[in-house]
Each structure stands twice: as C-alpha cells, then as structure tokens.
C-alpha positions in Angstrom: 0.0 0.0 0.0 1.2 3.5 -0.9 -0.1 6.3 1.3 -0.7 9.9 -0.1 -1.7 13.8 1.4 -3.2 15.4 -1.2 -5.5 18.7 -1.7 -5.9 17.9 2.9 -7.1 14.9 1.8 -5.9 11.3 3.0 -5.0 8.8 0.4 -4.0 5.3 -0.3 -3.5 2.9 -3.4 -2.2 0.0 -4.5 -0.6 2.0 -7.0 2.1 4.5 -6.9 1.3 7.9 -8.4 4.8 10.2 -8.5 2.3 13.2 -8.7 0.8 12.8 -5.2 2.8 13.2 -2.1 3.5 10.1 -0.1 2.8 10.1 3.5 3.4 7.0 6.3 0.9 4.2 7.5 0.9 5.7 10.6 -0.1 9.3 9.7 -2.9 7.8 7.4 -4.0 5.3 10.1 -4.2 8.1 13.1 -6.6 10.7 10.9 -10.2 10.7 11.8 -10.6 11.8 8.8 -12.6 9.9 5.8 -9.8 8.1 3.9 -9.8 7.9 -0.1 -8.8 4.8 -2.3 -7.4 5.9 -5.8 -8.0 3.7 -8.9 -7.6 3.5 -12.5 -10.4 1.9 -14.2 -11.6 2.3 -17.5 -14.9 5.5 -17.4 -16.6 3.4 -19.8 -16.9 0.7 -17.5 -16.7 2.1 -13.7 -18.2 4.8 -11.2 -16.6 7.7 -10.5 -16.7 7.3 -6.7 -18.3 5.2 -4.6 -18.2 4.4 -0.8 -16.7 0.9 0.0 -18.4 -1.3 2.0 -15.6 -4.8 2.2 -12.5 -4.8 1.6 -12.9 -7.1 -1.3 -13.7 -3.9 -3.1 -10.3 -2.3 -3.0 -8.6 -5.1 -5.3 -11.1 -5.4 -7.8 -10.2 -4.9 -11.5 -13.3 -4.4 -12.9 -17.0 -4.0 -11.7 -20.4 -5.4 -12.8 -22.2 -8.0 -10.4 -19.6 -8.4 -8.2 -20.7 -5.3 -6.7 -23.4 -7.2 -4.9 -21.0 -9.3 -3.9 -19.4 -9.8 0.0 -16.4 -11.8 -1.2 -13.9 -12.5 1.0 -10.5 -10.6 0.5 -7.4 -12.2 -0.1 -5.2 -9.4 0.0 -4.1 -8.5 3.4 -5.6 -5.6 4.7 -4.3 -3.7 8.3 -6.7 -4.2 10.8 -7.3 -0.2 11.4 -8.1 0.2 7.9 -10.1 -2.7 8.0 -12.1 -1.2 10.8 -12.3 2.3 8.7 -14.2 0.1 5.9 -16.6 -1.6 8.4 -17.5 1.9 9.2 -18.0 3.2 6.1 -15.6 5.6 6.0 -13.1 4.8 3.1 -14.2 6.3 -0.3 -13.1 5.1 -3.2 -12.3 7.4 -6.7 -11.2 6.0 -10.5 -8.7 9.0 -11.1 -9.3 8.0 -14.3 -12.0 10.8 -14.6 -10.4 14.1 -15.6 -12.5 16.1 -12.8 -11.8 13.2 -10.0 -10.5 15.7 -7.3 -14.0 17.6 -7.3 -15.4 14.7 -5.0 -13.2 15.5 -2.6 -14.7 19.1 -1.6 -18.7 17.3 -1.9 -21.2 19.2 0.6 -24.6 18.4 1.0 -27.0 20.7 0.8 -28.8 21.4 4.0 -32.3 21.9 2.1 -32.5 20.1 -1.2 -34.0 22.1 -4.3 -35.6 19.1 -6.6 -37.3 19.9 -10.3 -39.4 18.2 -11.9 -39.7 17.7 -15.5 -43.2 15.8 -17.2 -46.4 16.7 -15.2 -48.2 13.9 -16.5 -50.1 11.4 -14.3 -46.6 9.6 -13.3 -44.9 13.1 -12.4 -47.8 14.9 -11.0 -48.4 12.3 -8.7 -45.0 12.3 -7.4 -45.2 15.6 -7.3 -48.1 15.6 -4.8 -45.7 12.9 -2.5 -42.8 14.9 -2.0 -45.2 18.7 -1.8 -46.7 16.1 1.5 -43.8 14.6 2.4 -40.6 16.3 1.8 -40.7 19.3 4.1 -37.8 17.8 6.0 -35.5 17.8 3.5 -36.9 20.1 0.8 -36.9 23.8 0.0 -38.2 23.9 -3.1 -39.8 22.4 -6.0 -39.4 23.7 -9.8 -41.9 22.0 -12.1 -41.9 22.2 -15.8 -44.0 20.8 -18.4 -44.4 22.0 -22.1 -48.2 22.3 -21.5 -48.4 26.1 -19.8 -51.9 25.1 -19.0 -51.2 22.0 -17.1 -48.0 24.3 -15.6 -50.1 26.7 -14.5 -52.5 24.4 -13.1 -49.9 22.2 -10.9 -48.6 25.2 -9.7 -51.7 26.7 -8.1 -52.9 23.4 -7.1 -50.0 21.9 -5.1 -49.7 25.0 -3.7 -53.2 25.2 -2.1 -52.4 21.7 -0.4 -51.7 22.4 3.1 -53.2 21.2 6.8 -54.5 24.2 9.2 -52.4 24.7 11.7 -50.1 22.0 10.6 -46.4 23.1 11.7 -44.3 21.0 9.3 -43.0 23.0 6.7 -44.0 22.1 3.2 -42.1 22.7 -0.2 -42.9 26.1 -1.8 -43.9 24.7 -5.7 -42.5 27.1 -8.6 -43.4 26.8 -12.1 -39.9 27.1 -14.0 -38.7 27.5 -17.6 -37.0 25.2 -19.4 -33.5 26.6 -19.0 -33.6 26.2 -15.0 -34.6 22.9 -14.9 -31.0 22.2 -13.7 -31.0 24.7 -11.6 -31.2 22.3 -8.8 -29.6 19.3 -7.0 -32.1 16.7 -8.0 -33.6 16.7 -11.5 -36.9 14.3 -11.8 -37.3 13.5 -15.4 -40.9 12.2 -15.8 -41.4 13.0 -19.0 -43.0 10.1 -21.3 -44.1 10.0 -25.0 -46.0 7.7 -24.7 -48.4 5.3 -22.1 -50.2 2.4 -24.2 -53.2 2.3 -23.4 -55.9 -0.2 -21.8 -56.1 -2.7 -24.2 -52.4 -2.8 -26.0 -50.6 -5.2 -23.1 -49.9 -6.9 -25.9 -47.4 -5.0 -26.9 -43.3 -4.6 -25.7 -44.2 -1.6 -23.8 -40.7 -1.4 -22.7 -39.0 -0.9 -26.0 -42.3 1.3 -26.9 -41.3 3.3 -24.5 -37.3 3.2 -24.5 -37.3 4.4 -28.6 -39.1 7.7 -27.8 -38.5 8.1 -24.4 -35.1 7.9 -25.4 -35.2 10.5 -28.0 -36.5 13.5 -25.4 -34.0 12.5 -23.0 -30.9 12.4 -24.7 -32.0 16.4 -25.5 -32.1 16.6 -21.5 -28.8 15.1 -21.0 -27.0 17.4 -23.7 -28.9 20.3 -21.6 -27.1 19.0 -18.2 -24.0 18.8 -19.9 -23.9 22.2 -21.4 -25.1 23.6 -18.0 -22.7 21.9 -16.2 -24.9 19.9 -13.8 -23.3 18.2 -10.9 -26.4 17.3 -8.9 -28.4 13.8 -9.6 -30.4 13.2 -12.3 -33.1 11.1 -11.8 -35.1 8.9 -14.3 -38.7 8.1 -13.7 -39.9 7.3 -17.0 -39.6 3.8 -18.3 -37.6 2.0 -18.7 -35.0 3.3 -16.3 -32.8 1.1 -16.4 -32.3 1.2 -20.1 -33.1 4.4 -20.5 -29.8 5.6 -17.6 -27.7 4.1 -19.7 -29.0 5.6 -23.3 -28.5 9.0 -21.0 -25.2 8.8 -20.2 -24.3 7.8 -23.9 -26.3 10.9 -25.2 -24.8 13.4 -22.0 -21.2 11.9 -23.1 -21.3 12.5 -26.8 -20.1 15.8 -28.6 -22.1 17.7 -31.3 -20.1 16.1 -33.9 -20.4 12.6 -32.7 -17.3 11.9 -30.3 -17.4 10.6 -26.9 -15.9 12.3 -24.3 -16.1 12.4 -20.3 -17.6 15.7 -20.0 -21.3 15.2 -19.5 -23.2 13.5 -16.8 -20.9 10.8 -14.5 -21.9 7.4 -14.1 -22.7 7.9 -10.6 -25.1 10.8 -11.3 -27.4 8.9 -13.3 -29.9 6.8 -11.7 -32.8 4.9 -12.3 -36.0 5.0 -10.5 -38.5 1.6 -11.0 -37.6 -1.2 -8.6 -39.4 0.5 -5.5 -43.2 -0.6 -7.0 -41.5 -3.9 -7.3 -40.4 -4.7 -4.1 -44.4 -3.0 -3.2 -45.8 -5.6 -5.5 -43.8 -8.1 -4.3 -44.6 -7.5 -0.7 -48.3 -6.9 -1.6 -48.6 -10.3 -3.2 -46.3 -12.3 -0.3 -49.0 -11.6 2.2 -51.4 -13.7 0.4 -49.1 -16.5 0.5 -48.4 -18.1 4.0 -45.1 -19.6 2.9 -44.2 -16.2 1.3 -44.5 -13.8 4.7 -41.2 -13.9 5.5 -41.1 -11.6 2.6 -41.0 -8.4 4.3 -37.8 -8.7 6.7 -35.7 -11.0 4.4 -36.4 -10.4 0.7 -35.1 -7.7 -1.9 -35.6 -7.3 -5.1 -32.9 -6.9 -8.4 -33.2 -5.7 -11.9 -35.1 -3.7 -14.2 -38.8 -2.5 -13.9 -40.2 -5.5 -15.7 -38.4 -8.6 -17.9 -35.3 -9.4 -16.6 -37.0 -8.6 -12.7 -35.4 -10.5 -9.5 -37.5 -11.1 -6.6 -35.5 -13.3 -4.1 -38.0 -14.4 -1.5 -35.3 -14.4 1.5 -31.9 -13.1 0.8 -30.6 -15.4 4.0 -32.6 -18.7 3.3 -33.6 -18.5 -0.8 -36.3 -20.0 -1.9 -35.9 -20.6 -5.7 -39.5 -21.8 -6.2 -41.2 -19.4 -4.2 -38.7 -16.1 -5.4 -40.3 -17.1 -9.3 -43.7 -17.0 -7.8 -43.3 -13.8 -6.2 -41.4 -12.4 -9.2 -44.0 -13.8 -11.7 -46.9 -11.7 -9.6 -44.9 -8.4 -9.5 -44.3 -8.9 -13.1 -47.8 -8.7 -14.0 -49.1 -6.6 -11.2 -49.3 -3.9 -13.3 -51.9 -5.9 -15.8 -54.2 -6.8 -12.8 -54.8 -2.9 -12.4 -55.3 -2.4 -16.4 -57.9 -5.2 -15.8 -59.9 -3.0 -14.0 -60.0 -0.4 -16.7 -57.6 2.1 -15.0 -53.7 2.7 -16.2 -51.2 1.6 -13.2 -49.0 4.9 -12.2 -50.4 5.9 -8.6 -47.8 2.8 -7.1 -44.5 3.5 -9.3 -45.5 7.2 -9.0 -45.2 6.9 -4.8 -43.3 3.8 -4.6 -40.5 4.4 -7.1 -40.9 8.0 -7.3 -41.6 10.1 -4.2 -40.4 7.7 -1.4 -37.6 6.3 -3.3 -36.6 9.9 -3.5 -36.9 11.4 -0.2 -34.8 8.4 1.0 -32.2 9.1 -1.6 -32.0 12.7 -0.5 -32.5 11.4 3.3 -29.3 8.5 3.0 -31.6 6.5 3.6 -31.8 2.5 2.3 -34.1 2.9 -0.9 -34.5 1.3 -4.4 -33.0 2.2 -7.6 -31.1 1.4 -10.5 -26.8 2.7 -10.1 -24.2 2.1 -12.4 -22.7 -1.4 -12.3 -19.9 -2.0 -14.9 -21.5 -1.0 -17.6 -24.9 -1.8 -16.9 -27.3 0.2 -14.6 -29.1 -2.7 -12.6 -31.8 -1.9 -9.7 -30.9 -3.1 -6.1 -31.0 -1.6 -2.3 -28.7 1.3 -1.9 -28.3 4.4 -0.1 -26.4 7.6 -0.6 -24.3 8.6 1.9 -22.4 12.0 1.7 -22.5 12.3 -2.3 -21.5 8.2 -2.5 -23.1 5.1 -3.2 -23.3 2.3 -0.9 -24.8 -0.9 -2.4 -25.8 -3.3 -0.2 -24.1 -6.6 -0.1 -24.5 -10.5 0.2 -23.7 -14.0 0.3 -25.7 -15.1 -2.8 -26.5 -18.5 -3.6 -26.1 -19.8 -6.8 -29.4 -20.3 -8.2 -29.8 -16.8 -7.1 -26.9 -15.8 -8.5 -27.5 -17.2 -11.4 -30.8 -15.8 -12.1 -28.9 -12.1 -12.3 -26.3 -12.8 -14.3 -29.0 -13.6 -16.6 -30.5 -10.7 -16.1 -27.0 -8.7 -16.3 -26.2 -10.3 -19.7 -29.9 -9.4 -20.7 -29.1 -5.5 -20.1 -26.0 -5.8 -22.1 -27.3 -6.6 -25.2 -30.0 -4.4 -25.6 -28.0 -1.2 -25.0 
C-alpha cells in the first residue's frame, strides 16, 4: 500500500502515483478523517466514486455483479483500515476521470432544491408525495411541463395543499422555464411519449417506450451537460434502467459525434423503477403463507419488468417461491389495467416520491446505479454524495438468475 496527502485529503493505493505526495501508514492510520482509495479503471466501465463497503472492493479490477457481492478478500488488509471500511468511512475514486478531485470538496445541501420535468399522471403524482412529504428535506420544488396550461394548473394546485395549523413546513412549488430545470440538486425526469393504453398489453411496452423516451432524454442530458450539472439526475420514466444508460451515452457525446467524459458521470445517473417492485412483491407475499417472510428477508434486483429479480429471502432462498413472487410483480401492473384504470399511482409513490426522499435522506431505498457498464436496480443508499450498495452472500441459483438478467441489459444497449 502506498499512502498519499493530497488537496488535505488522505489517500491510499495500491498504486504509486509520482504526482501525489507520499505520507506514512501511521499518519494515514491516526486521521479521523474519511480516507480515499485511488483507482484506475476504465470511465466506460466504472463509477466515479463510490463508498466501500468490504475490503474485497479495493482489489477489484473491474466491476459489474460483483458489486453485490461480499467476497472474501485475499489481500491482506491492516486491521485499522479494515475497521475504517466496516465503518463506512473509506471512499473510493477512479482517477481515471479528468474532474476526479471535485469529490473530494462534496457538501450536501442542507435543504434540497428538486425539479421536476413531465407533469403527467406519473410526475404529478409524485409531485403531490414529495409537496406532503418532503418538508424535511426540501426547500423547493421547480416543475416544468411544455403544457403552460397544465404548468399553470400544478402550480396553483399543489400549492393550495396544506393542513390548518399544521407546523411541518411544506415545499414552496414554482413553475420554472426550461432553461432552470437544472438549476437544482435533484432533477426528476418524468417525462413520457408515450403510455399504451388499456387494451395494448400486448405489446413490448418497454421498447415502446425506451425508442421515444429515449429520443426526449438524450436532448435533456446534452442540456445538463452544457449547463454543467453536478447534482443527480433522476429517471422516472420507463424503462430506467435502459433508459440511464441511453443518457449517459447521449450526456457523453459531442455535437459532432465523439465521446468524451464531460457530460453527466456514471454515478449521477440513476434509475427510479424497482421500488413498485419490491411494493408488488410485498403486496402479493402476504397472500401466500409460505411467502410472509417476505417483508424482513427479501429484496428485489433488476429492471422494472423482464429481466425482474424477486429473491423471496436473501438469507434462506427460496428458488420456487422467489419465481412465484417475481412472476406476480411482473404482472401486477396488468391486474390494475384489468380493471380499466392505467397503473401509475404505485410507481408514482413507490419508485418516485419515497424512493426519492430516502435518496436525499441517505436512507436504504431502491434504484437502478451504475454497475460495470450496466445500470441494474438493487437496495442502496447515498451517503455523503457516495453510493453504498448493499451486499450479500448469494446462492447460486440466485446468483445465477442475475447474471441472466446482467447479460440481458448488455445486449440491448
């Protein structure tokens, strides 16, 4: 291990860099400061920063599934630094990135300012959730929609929500143009082309949706790269998970057609789909008696839709009863169109609005984050501008069922 003082910063590697200026164990080991692990990875293929939650992580060449993994490490690892892991207070940063030393100087906002883009029945409904819910960690909320006359009518609506007497502080909802959507820390993209309607469920209404959804996003992610953005950028709109990575393509690409690293980061990006899931999941395991155990053992994985991973206990896996469950939140969303009404009120609250008040919140939510390539759903939080994903001990039929799923992701973008 090389040990490193850089920008007031504490560093280590496994890699000598002649730039940075070398320190000893014991200075590094006696900080109480939070530590940062340099690597060189390819940007193509790896986050910017993340936070590091095993050692395992510090020796890995590559990521993608192992992500999820809790591998032991074979390297030997000091016991003090060891101990600055399990407390979630080693970073680590691919230098590869040409702004990498900007994550060293991340603050949190104290109040979060969060814009909304699409005030259709998906983003309106969300919108409604965090006005209700978000006064703890929300200022304000900019909404824009290319209809002034929905606009107008969101803004004086959610704005005339409010309990008498009620002491909790609310957002204050401003109607904004499109040139300050990003503006903002959090930008909510919820725009959609298109919703098939009752009666097309025959259809691939993921691919419907990913060829023009894709279209009006890319347009948003050249916008956050000209302005600069640095906050998150949050997709709503299906499919996320295909629709993150079309994004950070599109955010990445010059006018003329080359890719660069100047737009969005990997880590910026993420995807917002797996929390109606999990809801579905949970909804449907209380009807079965040898599902319960659901709620306090089982997570799900993957994409909003084909390719979706419900693991009915993530200590005691059940293969036979995680396809049940994953089979009925697959198709949870046709039971509601067989009552004649379109299913957004669930993703809209479950994926939207809670998923992002926990995000804001570091709290353990739902959504899709960049994993070698790929952007795959799973249980994360965000802790001081850095990912944590959660980790396990994965069986293999488990194990094997999102690897498909991985591969599956590949191939269509």
């Amino acid at each position: 291990m090389y040990f490193y003082q850089h920008k007031g910063k504490i560093m280590f590697s496994v890699k000598e860099f002649p730039f940075l200026t070398k320190i000893d164990e014991e200075t590094a080991k006696n900080t109480n400061e939070q530590l940062y692990y340099l690597k060189e990875l390819n940007p193509l293929l790896s986050r910017k920063g993340y936070r590091v939650t095993y050692p395992n992580q510090l020796f890995q060449k590559e990521e993608g599934l192992n992500i999820l993994l809790k591998d032991t490490c074979d390297e030997k690892v000091p016991h003090w630094l060891f101990s600055k892991v399990e407390a979630r207070d080693v970073v680590s940063l691919n230098i590869s990135y040409h702004d990498w030393e900007e994550q060293l100087n991340y603050k949190g906002p104290s109040k979060w300012k969060v814009n909304i883009a699409g005030l259709g029945d998906v983003g309106s409904t969300l919108l409604i959730g965090l006005r209700l819910l978000g006064g703890d960690y929300i200022d304000e909320i900019g909404i824009y929609d290319r209809d002034i006359n929905k606009l107008n009518r969101w803004e004086k609506e959610i704005n005339q929500i409010h309990e008498f007497g009620a002491d909790k502080k609310q957002p204050i909802v401003t109607a904004i143009p499109l040139n300050e959507v990003f503006d903002c820390h959090l930008f909510v993209f919820c725009i959609a082309a298109r919703v098939p309607a009752i009666g097309e469920e025959d259809v691939d209404v993921r691919m419907v949706q990913f060829n023009q959804n894709s279209e009006i996003l890319s347009t948003y992610g050249q916008l956050a790269r000209e302005k600069g953005f640095k906050g998150i950028f949050a997709v709503v709109s299906d499919p996320v998970d295909l629709l993150c990575k079309s994004l950070l393509e599109s955010s990445n690409t010059t006018a003329t057609g080359k890719r660069d690293f100047k737009g969005l980061a990997p880590d910026q990006i993420r995807g917002y789909g797996l929390g109606v899931m999990n809801a579905r999941a949970l909804y449907y395991s209380k009807e079965l008696q040898r599902a319960k155990h659901y709620e306090l053992e089982g997570r799900a994985f993957g994409p909003h839709g084909d390719g979706l991973v419900i693991a009915d206990s993530i200590s005691n896996y059940n293969d036979e009863i995680s396809l049940l469950l994953t089979e009925k939140a697959k198709t949870a969303n046709l039971r509601v169109r067989e009552t004649g009404f379109k299913p957004y009120v669930a993703p809209a609250l479950s994926s939207g609005a809670l998923s992002l008040l926990a995000t804001i919140g570091g709290e353990w939510h739902y959504s899709a984050t960049y994993m070698g390539g790929v952007y795959m759903g799973a249980l994360n939080r965000l802790k001081s501008g850095f990912t944590e994903v959660e980790a396990y001990n994965l069986p293999k039929a488990l194990m094997t069922r999102l690897t498909e799923t991985y591969k599956q992701l590949e191939r269509i973008i």
